[in-house]
N, C-alpha and C positions, 0 to 999 in steps of 0.2 A: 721803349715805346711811350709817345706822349698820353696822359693818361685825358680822358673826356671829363669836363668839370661837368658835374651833375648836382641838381638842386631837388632834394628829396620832401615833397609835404605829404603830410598825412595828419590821422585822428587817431593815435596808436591804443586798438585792441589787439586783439590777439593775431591778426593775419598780417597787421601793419607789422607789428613785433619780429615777426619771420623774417618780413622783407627787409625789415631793420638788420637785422644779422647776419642775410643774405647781402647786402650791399656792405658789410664791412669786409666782407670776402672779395666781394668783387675787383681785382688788381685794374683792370679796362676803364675805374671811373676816378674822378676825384671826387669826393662829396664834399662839396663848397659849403654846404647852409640844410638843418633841416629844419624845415618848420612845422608848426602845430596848428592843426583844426579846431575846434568842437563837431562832434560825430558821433563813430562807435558811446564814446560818452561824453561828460565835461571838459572844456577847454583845460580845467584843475589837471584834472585824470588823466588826458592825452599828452598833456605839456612833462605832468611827470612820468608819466610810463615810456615818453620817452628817451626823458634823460636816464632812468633807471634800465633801459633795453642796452641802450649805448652804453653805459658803466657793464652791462653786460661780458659785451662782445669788444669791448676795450677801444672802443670809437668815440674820439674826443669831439665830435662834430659840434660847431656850432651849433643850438639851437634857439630856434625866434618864435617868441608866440604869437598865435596868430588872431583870427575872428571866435568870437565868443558866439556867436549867433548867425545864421544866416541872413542873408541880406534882405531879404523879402520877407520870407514866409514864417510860421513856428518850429520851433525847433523840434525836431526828432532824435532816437537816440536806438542804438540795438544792443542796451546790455543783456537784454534776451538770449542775444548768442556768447557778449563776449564778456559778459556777469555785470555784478554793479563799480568794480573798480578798474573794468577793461581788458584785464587779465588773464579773465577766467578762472579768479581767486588766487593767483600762483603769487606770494607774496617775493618780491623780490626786494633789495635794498635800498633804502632814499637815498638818490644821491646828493653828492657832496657840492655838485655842480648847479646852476643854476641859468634859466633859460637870458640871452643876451637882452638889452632894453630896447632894443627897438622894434616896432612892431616886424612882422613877418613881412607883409607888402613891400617895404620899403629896403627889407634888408633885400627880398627876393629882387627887387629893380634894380638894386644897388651891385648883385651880382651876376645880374644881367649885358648892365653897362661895363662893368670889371671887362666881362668876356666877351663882350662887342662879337656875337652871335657865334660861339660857341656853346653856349648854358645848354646843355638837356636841362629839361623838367619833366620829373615823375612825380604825377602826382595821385594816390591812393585813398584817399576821402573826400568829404564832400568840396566843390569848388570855391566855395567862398573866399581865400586869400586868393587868390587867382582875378576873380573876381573886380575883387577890391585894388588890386595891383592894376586890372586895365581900364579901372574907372579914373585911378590918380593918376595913369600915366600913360597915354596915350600914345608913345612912340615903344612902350611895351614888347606890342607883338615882333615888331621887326628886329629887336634884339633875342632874340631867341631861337636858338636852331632848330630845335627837335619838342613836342611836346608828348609825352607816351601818360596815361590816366590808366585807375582801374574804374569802368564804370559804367551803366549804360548797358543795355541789351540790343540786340536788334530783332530778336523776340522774345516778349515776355517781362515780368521782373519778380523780384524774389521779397518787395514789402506791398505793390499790388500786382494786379495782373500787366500790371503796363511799366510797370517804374521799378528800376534795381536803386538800392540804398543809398549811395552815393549822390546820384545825380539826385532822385527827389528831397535827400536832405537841401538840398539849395540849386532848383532848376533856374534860378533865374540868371546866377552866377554862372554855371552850366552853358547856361544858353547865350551868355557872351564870349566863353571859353569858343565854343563851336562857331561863334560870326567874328570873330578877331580878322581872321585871315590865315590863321596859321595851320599849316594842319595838325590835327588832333589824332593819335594813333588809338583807338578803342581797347582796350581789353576789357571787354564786358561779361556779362554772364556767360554768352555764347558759349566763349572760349575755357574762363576760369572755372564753371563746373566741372571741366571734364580735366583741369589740374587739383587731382586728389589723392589723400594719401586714405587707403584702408587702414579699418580700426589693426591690424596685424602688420601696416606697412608704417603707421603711427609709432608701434612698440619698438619696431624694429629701429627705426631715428634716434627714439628715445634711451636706445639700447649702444649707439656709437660711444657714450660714456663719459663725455663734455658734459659740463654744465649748460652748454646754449643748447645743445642736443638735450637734454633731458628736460631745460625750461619747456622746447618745444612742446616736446609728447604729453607736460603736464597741462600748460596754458591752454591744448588745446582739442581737453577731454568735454569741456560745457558744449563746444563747438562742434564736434564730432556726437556727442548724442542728441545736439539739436536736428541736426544731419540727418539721422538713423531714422527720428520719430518721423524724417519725410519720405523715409523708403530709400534716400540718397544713401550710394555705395560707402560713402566716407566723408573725409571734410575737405572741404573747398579750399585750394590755398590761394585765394584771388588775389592779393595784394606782391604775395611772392610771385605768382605767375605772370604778373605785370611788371618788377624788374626784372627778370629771366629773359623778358623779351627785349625789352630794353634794351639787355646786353647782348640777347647774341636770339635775332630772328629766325632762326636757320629750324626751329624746333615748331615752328608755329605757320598758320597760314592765314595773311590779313588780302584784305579785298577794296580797292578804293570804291569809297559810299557816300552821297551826299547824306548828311547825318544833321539834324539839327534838334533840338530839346523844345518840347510842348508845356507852356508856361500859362495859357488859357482855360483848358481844358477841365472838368471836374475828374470823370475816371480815367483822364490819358494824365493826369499833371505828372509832369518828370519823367516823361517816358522820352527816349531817343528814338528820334523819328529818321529810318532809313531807305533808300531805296534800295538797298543790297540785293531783296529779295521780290521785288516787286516789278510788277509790267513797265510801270513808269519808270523812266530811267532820269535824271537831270544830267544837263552838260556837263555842270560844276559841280563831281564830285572828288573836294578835294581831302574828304578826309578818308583815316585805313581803318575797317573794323577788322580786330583781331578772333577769328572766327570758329579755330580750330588748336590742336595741339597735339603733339606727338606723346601721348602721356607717360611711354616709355623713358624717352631719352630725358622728361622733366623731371621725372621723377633720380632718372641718374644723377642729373647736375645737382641737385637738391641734395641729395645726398654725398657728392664728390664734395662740396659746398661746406657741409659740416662738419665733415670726416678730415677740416682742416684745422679746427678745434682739438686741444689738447687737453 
């Protein structure tokens, strides 16, 4: 089977790290390129956590770094959930590798045209490279077949009432992701809260007996009691729930939505604006918000997923 070349960016803490591990598993993809954010924390942090997740799970992926700041606004950060070095404290080893020289935008166009609109792109942090990719390159979007993000709500958000992490780290980037033309597959809060593992279904991952199984269950105790102090059942695996869809939709239920990002706004800034659920309907809605999840059968794969670790 031909495998799907996929183009991985993120801001790797500790949910990015998952999906990191989760896609070296995945046989259904090729991973051409990953790139680096600034996000969860520093551009420093993300670049090396994720070459060191990679040294992990024995994935020699390219990696490209990427924007240091977002394009607009000031910079945010949630080592709140995912500690001060991204991790969750879990020290793991520097690697030996080092991130490629060319920036992230240019390598991501570079293997877009490679693939003359085969490229997925999943992307897990904030938009920024994204961004920056369709301001220098304007024939961009039509290179690219699939775009799947973790991010965005269609109600609600989890740093204010209106805005999930991701997008307000860099709505403005955001909000050219969503006007490109391409469509945008959502996995937002809606969906990724209700992909969780309980503090008892955490041990038990951690308990397959791998090293990438055991990084999990440790990297992602800060996270799991940030969880707790909100009354939530366990920890959110957002970024993993967002490749899982990627690979295989059949577990989830997405809804087409005009969806656009609020860049004016004081208490709406970075919120995604939809009509999923509203009177008003628009003709043009061309993007999927991922809405729902079977959190049975996520939790399966997730686990069939590890348990291929030795």
């Amino acid at each position: 089977m031909k495998k799907i070349p996929v183009w991985f960016d993120c801001d790797t803490g500790v949910d990015d790290a998952i999906a990191l591990i989760l896609l070296s598993q995945l046989e259904l993809f090729e991973v051409v390129g990953v790139s680096t954010v600034a996000g969860n924390v520093d551009l420093d942090k993300t670049t090396a956590n994720t070459l060191r997740v990679l040294d992990l799970c024995h994935a020699p992926y390219p990696v490209f770094r990427g924007a240091a700041q977002p394009m607009m606004r000031s910079q945010i950060s949630a080592s709140y959930v995912h500690g001060a070095d991204g991790l969750g404290g879990v020290m793991l080893p520097e690697s030996d590798r080092k991130p490629e020289s060319i920036p992230a935008w240019d390598a991501l166009y570079q293997a877009a045209v490679k693939y003359a609109g085969e490229l997925v792109l999943i992307a897990v942090g904030p938009m920024t490279n994204i961004g920056l990719t369709l301001t220098k390159y304007k024939d961009f979007p039509g290179l690219i077949k699939r775009i799947v993000i973790m991010g965005g709500a269609a109600v609600g958000g989890n740093v204010t009432p209106s805005a999930e992490f991701n997008i307000l780290a860099d709505p403005e980037a955001a909000a050219m992701l969503f006007d490109c033309g391409v469509q945008v597959e959502m996995c937002g809060l809606d969906m990724t809260m209700k992909a969780y593992l309980t503090r008892e279904e955490l041990d038990e991952l951690g308990c397959l007996g791998s090293p990438q199984a055991a990084f999990a269950r440790d990297c992602l105790q800060r996270a799991l009691k940030f969880g707790e102090s909100y009354q939530l059942p366990g920890v959110a695996f957002h970024d993993p729930a967002a490749v899982l869809y990627a690979a295989d939709d059949t577990m989830f239920e997405a809804y087409p939505a005009w969806v656009r990002v609020e860049t004016k706004g004081s208490s709406t800034y970075g919120k995604t604006v939809t009509d999923l659920y509203s009177d008003k309907k628009y003709e043009m809605r061309e993007h999927l918000v991922v809405a729902d999840i079977d959190r049975d059968a996520f939790k399966a794969r997730l686990f069939e997923l590890f348990a291929r670790f030795k």
